[in-house]
N, C-alpha and C positions, 0 to 999 in steps of 0.2 A: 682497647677492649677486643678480646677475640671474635672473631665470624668462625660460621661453618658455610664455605661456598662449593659451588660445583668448579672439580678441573676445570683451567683456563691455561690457554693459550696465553695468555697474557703474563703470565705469572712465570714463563718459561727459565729465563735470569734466577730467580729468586728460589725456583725449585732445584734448579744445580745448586745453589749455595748446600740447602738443607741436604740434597743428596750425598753432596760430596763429604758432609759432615758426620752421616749414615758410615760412609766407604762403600768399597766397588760390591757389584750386586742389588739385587734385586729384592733385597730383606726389607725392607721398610714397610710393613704390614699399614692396610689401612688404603694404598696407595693402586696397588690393581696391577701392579708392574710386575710383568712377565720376564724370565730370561729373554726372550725374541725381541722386547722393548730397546727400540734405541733413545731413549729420550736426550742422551748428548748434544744432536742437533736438532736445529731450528725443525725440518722434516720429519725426522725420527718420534719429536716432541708430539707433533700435531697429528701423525699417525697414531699414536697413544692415545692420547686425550681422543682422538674420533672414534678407536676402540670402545673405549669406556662411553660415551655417549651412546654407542651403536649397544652398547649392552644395558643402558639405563633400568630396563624394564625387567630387568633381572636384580638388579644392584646397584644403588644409590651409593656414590662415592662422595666425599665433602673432603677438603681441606679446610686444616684450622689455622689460618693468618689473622695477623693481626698487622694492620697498615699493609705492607706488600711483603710484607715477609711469612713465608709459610714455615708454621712449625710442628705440623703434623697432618696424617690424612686417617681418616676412617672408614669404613665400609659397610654396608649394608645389605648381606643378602637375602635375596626376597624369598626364598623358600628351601628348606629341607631335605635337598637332596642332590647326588654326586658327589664331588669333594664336596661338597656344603657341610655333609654330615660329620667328614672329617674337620672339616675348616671352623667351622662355628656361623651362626647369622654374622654376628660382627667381630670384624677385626680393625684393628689401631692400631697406630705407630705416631710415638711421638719423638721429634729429633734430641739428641743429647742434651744438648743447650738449652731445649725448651721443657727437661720436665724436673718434676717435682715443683711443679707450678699451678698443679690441680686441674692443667689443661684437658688429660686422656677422663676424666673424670665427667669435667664440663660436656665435654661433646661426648660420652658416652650417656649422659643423663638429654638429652638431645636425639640422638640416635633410637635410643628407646621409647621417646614417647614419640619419635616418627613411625616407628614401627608397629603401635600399638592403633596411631590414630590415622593413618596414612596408609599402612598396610593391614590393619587389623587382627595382625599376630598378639597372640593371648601367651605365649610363652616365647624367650631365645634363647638358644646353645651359643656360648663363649668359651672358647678353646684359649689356652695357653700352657707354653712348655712348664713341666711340673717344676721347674727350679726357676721362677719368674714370678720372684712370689711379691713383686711390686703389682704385676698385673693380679696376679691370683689377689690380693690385696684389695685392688679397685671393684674386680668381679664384686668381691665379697661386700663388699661397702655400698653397693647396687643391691644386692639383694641373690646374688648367684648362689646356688645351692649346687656343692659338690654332686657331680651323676654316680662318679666309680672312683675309687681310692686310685689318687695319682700315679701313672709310671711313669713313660714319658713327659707324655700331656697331662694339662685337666681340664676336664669337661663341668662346664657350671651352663645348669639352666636359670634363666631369671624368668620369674613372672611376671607379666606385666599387668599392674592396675588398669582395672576397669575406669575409664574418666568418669568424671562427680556431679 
C-alpha cells in the first residue's frame, strides 16, 4: 500500500534508485530538486532534504513509497505567487516503473484535500507541458478546468469542495 511521507534521510539509497531511473538532471517534478542539488552523496542528500524542510512553510513536499521504495514525489505550494504562477500549486512526478498504476492520481486526490483543509485554498493552478496529455488527463479526471487554450503549457484550475 502506498504512503505519502515527508523527505527523509532515511530513504537516501532508494531515492538514487528511482533517480537514476528518471536519468541525469533534475526533472522529476514533485521532488523540489534544484540544478545546485547534489543529492549523489550522503551530504549533498541531507543538505537537500534540510533545504526543503527549511522551506516547509511555503511547500509541503511528500513522497510516494510504498515499503522503502520510493516511487514518486509531489509538491505543494502554498500560495500564488513568483514562479508559483508559472509552476502551478502542485507538481508530481511519478518514476517510469511506477506509473499507470493510479499512483500520481492517489496522491493528487490527497494533495488537494490537504490544500483545501490544511491550507484552506478554495481553488489550485496545475501546470503541465501541453503534449503531456497523461497529466493533462489526471488534471482533468480531478476536476481541472482548462484556464487558456494550450501552447506550450496547460494551465488547469481545480476547485476545491467545500468539506460536508
Amino acid at each position: 500500500m502506498p504512503e505519502l511521507i515527508p523527505p527523509t534521510t532515511a530513504l537516501h539509497a532508494q531515492w538514487l534508485v528511482a533517480h537514476r531511473e528518471w536519468g541525469p538532471g533534475s526533472h522529476e517534478d514533485g521532488f523540489g530538486l534544484l540544478p545546485i542539488d547534489r543529492p549523489e552523496t550522503a551530504a549533498g542528500f541531507a543538505a537537500w532534504i534540510a533545504r526543503l524542510e527549511a522551506g516547509s512553510q511555503h511547500c509541503t513536499y511528500r513522497w510516494i513509497v510504498e515499503g522503502s521504495e520510493v516511487l514518486g514525489g509531489i509538491a505543494l505550494r502554498h500560495e500564488l505567487s513568483g514562479a508559483v504562477a508559472s509552476m502551478g500549486h502542485i507538481g508530481y512526478g511519478i518514476r517510469p516503473s511506477a506509473r499507470r498504476r493510479g499512483l500520481g492520481g492517489w496522491a493528487l486526490t490527497r494533495m488537494l484535500a490537504h490544500a483545501r483543509d490544511e491550507l484552506g485554498l478554495d481553488r489550485v493552478l496545475l501546470v503541465c507541458l501541453a503534449d503531456n496529455t497523461a497529466s493533462a488527463r489526471l488534471i482533468e479526471r480531478h476536476g481541472g478546468v482548462l484556464d487558456t487554450p494550450p501552447d506550450v503549457v496547460r494551465r488547469y484550475w481545480i476547485t476545491l469542495s467545500p468539506l460536508r
